[in-house]
C-alpha positions as CSV (number, residue, x, y, z in Angstrom):
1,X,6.1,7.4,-26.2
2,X,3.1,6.8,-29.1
3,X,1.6,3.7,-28.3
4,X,-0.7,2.4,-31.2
5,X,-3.2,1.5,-30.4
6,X,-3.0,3.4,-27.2
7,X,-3.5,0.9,-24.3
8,X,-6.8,1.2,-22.6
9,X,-5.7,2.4,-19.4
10,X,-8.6,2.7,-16.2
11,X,-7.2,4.3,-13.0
12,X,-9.6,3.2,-10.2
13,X,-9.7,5.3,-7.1
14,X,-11.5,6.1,-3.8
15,X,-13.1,2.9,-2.3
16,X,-15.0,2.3,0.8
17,X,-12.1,2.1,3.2
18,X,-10.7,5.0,5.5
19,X,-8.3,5.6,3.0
20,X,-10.1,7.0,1.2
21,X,-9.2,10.6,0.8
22,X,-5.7,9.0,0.4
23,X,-6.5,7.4,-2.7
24,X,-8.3,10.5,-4.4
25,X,-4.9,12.3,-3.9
26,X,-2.9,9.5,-4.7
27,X,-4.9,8.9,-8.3
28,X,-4.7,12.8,-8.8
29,X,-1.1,12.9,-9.5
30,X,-1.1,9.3,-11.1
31,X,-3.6,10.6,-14.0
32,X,-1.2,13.9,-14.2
33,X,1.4,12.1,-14.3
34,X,0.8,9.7,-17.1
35,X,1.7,9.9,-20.9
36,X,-0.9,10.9,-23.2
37,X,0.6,8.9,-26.0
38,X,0.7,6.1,-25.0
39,X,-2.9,5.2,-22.9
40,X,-6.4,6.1,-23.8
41,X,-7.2,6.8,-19.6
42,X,-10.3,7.0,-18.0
43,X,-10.8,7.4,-14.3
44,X,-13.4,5.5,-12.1
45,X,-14.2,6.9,-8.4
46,X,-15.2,4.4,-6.0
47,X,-17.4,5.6,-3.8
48,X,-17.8,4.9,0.2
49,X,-20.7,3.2,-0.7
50,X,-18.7,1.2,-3.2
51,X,-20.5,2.4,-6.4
52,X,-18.5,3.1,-9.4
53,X,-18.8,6.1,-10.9
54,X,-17.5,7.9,-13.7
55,X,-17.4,11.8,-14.0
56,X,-18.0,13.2,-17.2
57,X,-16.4,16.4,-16.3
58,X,-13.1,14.8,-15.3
59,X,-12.7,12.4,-18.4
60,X,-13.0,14.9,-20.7
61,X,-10.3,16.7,-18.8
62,X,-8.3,13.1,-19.2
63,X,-8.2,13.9,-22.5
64,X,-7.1,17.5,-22.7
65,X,-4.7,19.6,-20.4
66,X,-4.0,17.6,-17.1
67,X,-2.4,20.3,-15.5
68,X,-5.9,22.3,-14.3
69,X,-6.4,19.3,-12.7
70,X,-7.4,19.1,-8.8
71,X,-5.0,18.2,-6.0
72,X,-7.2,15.4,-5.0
73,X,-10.1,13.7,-7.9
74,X,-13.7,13.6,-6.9
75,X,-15.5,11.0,-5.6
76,X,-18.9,12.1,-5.3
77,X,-20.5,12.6,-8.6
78,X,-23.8,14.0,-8.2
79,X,-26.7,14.0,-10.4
80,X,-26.1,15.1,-14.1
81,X,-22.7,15.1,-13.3
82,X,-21.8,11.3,-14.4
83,X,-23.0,7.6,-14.8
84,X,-23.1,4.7,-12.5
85,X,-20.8,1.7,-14.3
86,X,-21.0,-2.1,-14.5
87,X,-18.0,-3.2,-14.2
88,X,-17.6,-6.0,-16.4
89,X,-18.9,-2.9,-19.3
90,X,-16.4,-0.6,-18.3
91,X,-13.3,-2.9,-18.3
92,X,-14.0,-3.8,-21.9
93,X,-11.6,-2.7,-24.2
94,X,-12.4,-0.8,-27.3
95,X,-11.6,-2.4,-30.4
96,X,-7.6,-3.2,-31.0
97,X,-7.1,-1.5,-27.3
98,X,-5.7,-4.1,-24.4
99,X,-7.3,-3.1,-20.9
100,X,-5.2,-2.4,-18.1
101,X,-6.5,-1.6,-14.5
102,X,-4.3,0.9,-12.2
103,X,-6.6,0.4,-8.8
104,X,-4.9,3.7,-6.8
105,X,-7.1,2.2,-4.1
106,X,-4.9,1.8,-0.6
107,X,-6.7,-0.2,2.7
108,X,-9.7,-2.8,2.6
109,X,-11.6,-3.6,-0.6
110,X,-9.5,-2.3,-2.8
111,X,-5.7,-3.4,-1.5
112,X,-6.7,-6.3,0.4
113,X,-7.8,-9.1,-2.9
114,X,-10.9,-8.4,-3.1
115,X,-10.9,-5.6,-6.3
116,X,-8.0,-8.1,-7.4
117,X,-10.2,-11.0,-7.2
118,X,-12.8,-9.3,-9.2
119,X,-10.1,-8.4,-12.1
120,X,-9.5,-11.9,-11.8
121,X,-12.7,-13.3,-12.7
122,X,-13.0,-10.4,-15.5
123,X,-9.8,-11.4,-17.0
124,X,-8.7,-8.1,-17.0
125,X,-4.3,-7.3,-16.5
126,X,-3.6,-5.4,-13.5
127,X,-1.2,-3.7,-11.8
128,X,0.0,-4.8,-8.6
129,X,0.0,-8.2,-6.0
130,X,-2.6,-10.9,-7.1
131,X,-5.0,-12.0,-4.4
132,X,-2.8,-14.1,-2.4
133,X,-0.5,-11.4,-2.1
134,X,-2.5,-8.4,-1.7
135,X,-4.8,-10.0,1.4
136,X,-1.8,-11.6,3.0
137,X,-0.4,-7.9,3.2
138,X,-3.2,-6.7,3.8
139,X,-3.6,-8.8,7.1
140,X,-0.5,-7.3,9.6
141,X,-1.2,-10.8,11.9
142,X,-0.6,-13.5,9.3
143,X,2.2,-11.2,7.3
144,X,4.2,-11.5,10.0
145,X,3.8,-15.6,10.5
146,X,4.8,-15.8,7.1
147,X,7.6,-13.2,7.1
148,X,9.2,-15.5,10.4
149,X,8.6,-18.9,8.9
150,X,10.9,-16.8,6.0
151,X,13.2,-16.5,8.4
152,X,13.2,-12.5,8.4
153,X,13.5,-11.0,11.9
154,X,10.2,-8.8,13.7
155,X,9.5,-7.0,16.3
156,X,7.7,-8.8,18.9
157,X,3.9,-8.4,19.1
158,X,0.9,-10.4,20.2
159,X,-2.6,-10.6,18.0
160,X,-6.1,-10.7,19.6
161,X,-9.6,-11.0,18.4
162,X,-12.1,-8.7,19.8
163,X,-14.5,-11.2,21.3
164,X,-11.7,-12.6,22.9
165,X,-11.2,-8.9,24.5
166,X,-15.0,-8.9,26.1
167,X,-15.0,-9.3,29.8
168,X,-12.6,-10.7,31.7
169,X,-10.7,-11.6,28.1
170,X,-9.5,-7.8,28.1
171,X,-7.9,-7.8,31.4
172,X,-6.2,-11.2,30.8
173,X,-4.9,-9.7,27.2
174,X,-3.7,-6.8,28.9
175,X,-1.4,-8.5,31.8
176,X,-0.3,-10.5,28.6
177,X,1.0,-7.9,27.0
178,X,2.3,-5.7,30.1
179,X,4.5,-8.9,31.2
180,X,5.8,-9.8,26.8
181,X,6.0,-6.9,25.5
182,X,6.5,-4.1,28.1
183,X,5.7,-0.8,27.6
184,X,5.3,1.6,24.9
185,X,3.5,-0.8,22.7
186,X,1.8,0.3,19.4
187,X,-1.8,-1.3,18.6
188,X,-2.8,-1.6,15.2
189,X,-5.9,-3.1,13.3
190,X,-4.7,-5.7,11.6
191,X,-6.4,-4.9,8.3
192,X,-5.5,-1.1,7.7
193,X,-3.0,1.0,6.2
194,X,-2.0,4.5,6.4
195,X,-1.2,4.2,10.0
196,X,-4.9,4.2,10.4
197,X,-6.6,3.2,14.3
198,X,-2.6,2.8,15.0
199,X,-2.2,4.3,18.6
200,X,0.7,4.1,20.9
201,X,0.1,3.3,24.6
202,X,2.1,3.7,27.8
203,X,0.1,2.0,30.9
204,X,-2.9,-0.4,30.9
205,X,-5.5,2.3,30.9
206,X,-4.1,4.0,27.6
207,X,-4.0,0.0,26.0
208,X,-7.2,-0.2,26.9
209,X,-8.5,2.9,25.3
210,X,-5.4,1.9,21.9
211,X,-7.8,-1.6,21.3
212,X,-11.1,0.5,21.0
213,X,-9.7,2.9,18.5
214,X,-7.9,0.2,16.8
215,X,-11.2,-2.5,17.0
216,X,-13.7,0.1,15.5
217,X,-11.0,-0.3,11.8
218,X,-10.9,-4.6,12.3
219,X,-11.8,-7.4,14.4
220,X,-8.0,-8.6,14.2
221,X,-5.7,-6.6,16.2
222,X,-1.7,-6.5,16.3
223,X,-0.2,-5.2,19.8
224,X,3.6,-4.8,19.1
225,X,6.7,-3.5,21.5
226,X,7.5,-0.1,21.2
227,X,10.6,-0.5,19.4
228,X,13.2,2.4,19.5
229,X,14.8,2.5,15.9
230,X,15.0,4.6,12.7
231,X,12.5,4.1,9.8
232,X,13.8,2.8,6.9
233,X,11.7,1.8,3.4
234,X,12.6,0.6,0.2
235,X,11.1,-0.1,-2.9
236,X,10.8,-3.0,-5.0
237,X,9.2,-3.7,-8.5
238,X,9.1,-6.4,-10.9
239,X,7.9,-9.9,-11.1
240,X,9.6,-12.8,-11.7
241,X,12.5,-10.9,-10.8
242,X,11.9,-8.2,-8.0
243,X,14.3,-5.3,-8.1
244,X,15.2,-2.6,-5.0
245,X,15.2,1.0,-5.3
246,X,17.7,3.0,-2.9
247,X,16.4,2.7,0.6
248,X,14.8,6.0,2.5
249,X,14.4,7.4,5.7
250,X,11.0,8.5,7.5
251,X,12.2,11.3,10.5
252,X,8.7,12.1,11.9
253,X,7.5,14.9,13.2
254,X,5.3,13.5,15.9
255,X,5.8,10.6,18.4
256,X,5.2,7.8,15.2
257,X,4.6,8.1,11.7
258,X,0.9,8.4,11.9
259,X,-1.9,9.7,8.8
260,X,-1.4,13.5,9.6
261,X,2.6,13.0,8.7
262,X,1.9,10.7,5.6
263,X,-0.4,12.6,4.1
264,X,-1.7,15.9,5.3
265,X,0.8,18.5,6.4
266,X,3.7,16.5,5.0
267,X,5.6,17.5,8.2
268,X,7.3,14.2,8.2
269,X,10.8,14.6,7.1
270,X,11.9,12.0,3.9
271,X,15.7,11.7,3.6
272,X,16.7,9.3,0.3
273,X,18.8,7.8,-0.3
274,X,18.8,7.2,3.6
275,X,21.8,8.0,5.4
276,X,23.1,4.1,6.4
277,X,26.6,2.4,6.1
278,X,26.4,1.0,3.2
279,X,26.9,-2.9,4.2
280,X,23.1,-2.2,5.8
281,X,21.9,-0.1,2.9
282,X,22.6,-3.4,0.8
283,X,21.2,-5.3,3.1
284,X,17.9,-3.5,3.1
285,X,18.0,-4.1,-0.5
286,X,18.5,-7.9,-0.2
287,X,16.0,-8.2,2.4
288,X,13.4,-6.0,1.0
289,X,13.5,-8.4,-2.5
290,X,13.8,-11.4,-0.3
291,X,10.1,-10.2,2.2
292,X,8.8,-9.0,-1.5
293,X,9.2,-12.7,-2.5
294,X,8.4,-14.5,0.5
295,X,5.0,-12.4,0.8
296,X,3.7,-13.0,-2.7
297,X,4.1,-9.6,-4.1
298,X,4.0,-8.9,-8.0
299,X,4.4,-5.9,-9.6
300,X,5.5,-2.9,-6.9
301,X,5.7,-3.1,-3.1
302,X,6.8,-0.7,-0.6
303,X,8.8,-2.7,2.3
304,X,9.4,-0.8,5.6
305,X,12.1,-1.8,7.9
306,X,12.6,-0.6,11.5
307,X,16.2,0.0,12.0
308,X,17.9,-0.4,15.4
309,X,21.7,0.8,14.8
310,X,24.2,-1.5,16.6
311,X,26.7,0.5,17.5
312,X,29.9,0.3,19.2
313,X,27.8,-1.9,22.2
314,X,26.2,-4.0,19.4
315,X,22.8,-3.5,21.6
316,X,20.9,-3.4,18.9
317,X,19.4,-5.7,16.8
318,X,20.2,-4.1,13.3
319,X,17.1,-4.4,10.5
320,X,13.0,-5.7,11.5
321,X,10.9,-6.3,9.1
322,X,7.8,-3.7,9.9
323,X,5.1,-4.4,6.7
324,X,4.4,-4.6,3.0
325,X,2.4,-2.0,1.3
326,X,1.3,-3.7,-1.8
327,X,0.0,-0.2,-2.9
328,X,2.1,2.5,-1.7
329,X,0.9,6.4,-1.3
330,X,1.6,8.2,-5.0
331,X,0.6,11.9,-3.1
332,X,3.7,14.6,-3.1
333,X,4.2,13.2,0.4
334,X,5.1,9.5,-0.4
335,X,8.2,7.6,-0.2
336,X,7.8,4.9,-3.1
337,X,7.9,7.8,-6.0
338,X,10.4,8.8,-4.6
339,X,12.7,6.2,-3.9
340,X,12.8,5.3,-7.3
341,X,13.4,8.7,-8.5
342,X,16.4,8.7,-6.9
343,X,17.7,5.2,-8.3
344,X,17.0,6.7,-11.6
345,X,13.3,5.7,-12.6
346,X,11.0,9.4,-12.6
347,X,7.7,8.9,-11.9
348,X,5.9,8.6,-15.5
349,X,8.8,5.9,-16.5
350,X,7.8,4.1,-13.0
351,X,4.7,4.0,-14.5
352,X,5.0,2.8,-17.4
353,X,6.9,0.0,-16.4
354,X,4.5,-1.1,-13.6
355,X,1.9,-1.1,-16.4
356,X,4.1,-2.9,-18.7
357,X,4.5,-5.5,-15.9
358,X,0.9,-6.2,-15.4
359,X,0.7,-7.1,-19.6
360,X,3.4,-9.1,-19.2
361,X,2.1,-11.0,-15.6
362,X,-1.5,-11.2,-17.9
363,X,0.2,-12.5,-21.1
364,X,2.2,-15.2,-19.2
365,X,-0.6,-16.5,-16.7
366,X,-3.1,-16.6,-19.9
367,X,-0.3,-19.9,-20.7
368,X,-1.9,-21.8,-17.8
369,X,-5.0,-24.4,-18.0
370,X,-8.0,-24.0,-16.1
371,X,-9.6,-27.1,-16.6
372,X,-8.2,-30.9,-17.0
């Protein structure tokens, strides 16, 4: 589809979190992926250090054939090879263009509100959750006070700080969670995606050793039951009014869904549209839109569900509310692409739409007054 004038497009990638890598492939097929006609695109590596870069090399490849393109866009740009950017210079449009900022950036300072507080203040449309939304996602601890004060059902867990895990503090915690929760638990930094520092433990000793992997990611830490159910996700996009993809199934190859499954050997087996009646594939829909809402979400939002099938006993307790990705995985690997493939949106119309959403979110906010 021409666009003219072509809408100024930047794809922002990398970042300083430990998703990192994840983002480099992520962006890789997002910049293949998108039309030519209709966005002038330029790509902008964030680098661990959090300096933006741009690579010559790669723009001018932007511009050209996408298809020589790597598996996974650098994000160290040495000397000669590209320019540092400001970023108030680089996300000014060129004349007649509108600028629109794709940040392919998954994990802390760059999911979490901060990139989206920056766009913000630069007045720049965006694709994806505002700052409410994105750091309230972001944050596994308050996501899930919200999501219960909602009224959506989750698994039970408990949240610790890791000064309060110094000393006796840790031994206290770990009685805590041996007489709530039981055991397997899974601990989880609280601020991390990409199953990240998540580590599943069995006794004290291996809780223990589960809150120093997880405390060296955040200093907020989520310990929640091991809860014996399928993995269901769905997608939703849209705005004012959220719409759900067909839900999907995660069969993993290892004892969770951890990093190596979501994004490395792609072991992990993805089964959409899931195999569910359908009374609890349309519920997974409803409650998807309903966590999408009740989170702040805006523009695109993966929402995974654990599912604990019922059964003739009626032992279990159906659909939990696990988390909200507000910037789901674009590799070959991830769910959210294709999810919505299979309700009927391929991957460069998803894109389109979720840039033409951010216009639209820009255009209407721009209504509001700032001042009295």
């Amino acid at each position: 589809m021409v666009t003219d004038p072509p809408i100024h497009l930047v794809v922002l990638y990398g970042g300083e979190s430990a998703e990192h890598a994840v983002s480099c492939i992520s962006a890789a097929h997002v910049v293949r992926a998108l039309d030519p006609d209709r966005y002038h695109l330029e790509a902008v590596a964030i680098t661990t250090e959090g300096r933006w870069m741009r690579s010559r090399e790669l723009n001018r490849a932007l511009g050209g054939d996408r298809d020589g393109l790597p598996d996974s866009l650098p994000s160290t740009i040495g000397p000669g090879e590209g320019d540092e950017v400001e970023p108030r210079a680089l996300l000014t449009a060129p004349v007649g263009e509108q600028t629109v900022v794709l940040p392919v950036l998954h994990g802390p300072r760059g999911e979490d509100g901060t990139i989206q507080g920056l766009l913000e203040i630069l007045g720049v449309a965006y694709v994806g959750s505002g700052v409410l939304g994105s750091s309230l996602n972001m944050d596994k601890s308050t996501a899930k006070v919200v999501a219960a004060a909602a009224g959506l059902p989750i698994a039970a867990h408990l949240v610790a700080r890791d000064t309060e895990l110094e000393g006796a503090g840790l031994d206290t915690f770990i009685s805590e969670v041996q007489a709530t929760l039981g055991w397997p638990v899974f601990v989880k930094p609280a601020n991390m995606g990409s199953s990240v520092g998540i580590t599943r433990a069995t006794d004290p000793a291996e809780l223990r050793h589960a809150l120093e992997v997880a405390s060296a990611f955040d200093e907020w830490l989520v310990v929640e039951e091991g809860v014996n159910a399928r993995e269901i996700e769905v997608g939703v996009i849209g705005s004012a009014h959220p719409r759900a993809s067909v839900p999907g199934e995660i069969v993993p190859t290892h004892a969770f869904y951890d990093y190596e499954d979501k994004y490395l050997d792609g072991a992990a087996e993805m089964v959409v549209p899931a195999d569910l009646p359908p009374a609890v594939a349309d519920q997974a829909r409803a409650m998807a839109v309903e966590a999408f809402r009740a989170l702040r979400c805006e523009g695109l939002a993966r929402v995974d569900f654990f599912y604990e099938e019922t059964g003739s006993e009626g032992a279990g307790r159906g659909l939990l509310l696990n988390e909200v990705n507000t910037m789901p995985g674009f590799t070959p690997y991830s769910m959210f692409p294709s999810l919505w493939a299979a309700t009927g949106l391929p991957y460069r119309e998803l894109l389109d739409e979720l840039v033409d959403l951010a216009l639209a979110r820009h255009d209407h906010r721009s209504q509001y007054r700032r001042t009295t």
